[in-house]
C-alpha positions as CSV (number, residue, x, y, z in Angstrom):
1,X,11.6,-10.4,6.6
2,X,12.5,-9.8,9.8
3,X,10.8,-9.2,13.3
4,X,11.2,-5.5,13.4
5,X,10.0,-4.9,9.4
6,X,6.5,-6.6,10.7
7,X,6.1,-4.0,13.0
8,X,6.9,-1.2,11.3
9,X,5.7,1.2,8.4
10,X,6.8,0.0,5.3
11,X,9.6,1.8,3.6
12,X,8.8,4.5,1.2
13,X,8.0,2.6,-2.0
14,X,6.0,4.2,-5.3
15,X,2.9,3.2,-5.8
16,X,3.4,0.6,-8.3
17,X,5.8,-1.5,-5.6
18,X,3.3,-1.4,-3.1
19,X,1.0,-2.0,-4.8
20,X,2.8,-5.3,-6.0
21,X,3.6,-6.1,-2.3
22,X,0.4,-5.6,-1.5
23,X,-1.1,-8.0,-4.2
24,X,1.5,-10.8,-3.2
25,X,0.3,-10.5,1.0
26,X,-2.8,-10.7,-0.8
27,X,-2.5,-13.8,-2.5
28,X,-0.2,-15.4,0.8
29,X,-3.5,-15.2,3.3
30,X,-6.2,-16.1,0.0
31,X,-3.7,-19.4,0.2
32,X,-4.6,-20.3,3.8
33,X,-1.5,-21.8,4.3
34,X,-0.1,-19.7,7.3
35,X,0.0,-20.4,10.9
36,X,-2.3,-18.0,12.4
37,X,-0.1,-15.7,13.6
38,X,2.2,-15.2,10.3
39,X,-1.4,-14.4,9.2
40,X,-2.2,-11.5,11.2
41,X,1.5,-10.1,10.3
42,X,1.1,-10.0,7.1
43,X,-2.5,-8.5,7.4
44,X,-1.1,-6.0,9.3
45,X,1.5,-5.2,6.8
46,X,-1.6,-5.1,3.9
47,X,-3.0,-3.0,6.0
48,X,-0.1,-0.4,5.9
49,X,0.8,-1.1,1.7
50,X,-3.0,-0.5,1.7
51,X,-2.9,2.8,3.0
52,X,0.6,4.3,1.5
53,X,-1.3,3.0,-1.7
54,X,-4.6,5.2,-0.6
55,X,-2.1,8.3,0.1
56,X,-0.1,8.0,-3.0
57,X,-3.2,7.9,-4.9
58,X,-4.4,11.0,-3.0
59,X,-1.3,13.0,-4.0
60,X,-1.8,12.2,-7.6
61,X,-5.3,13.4,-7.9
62,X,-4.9,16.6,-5.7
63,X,-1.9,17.2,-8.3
64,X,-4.1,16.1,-11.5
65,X,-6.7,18.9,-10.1
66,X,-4.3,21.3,-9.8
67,X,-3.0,21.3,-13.6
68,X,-6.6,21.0,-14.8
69,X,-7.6,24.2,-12.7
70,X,-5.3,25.8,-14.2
71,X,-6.2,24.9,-18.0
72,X,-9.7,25.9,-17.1
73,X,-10.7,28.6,-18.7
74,X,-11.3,31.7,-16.1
């Protein structure tokens, strides 16, 4: 990956990709392996897959509430 990815949002994925990407940054820190500052890259990038994860999420259950109002009866 290069310099400018790090610092950037991450491209538009669905949720089930960043969600992946997010699980293998994940399991890269939990190995302890990285030099300290590769570490705080990567946490930084979790930290963005984290949240488009969080918004994604959001969209889907403001949509799931709006077809279920509308089945209720009135």
């Amino acid at each position: 990956m290069s310099e400018t990815q790090t610092h950037t949002d991450p491209p538009e994925l669905s949720f089930e990709e960043a969600l992946t990407r997010l699980e293998e940054i994940v399991a890269e820190l939990e190995a302890g392996q990285l030099p300290l500052e590769r570490a705080l890259e990567m946490f930084e990038q979790a930290m963005r897959y984290k949240k488009q994860c969080e918004e994604l999420l959001g969209k889907a259950e403001a949509r799931i509430e709006e077809l279920t109002a509308s089945e209720e009866p009135k």
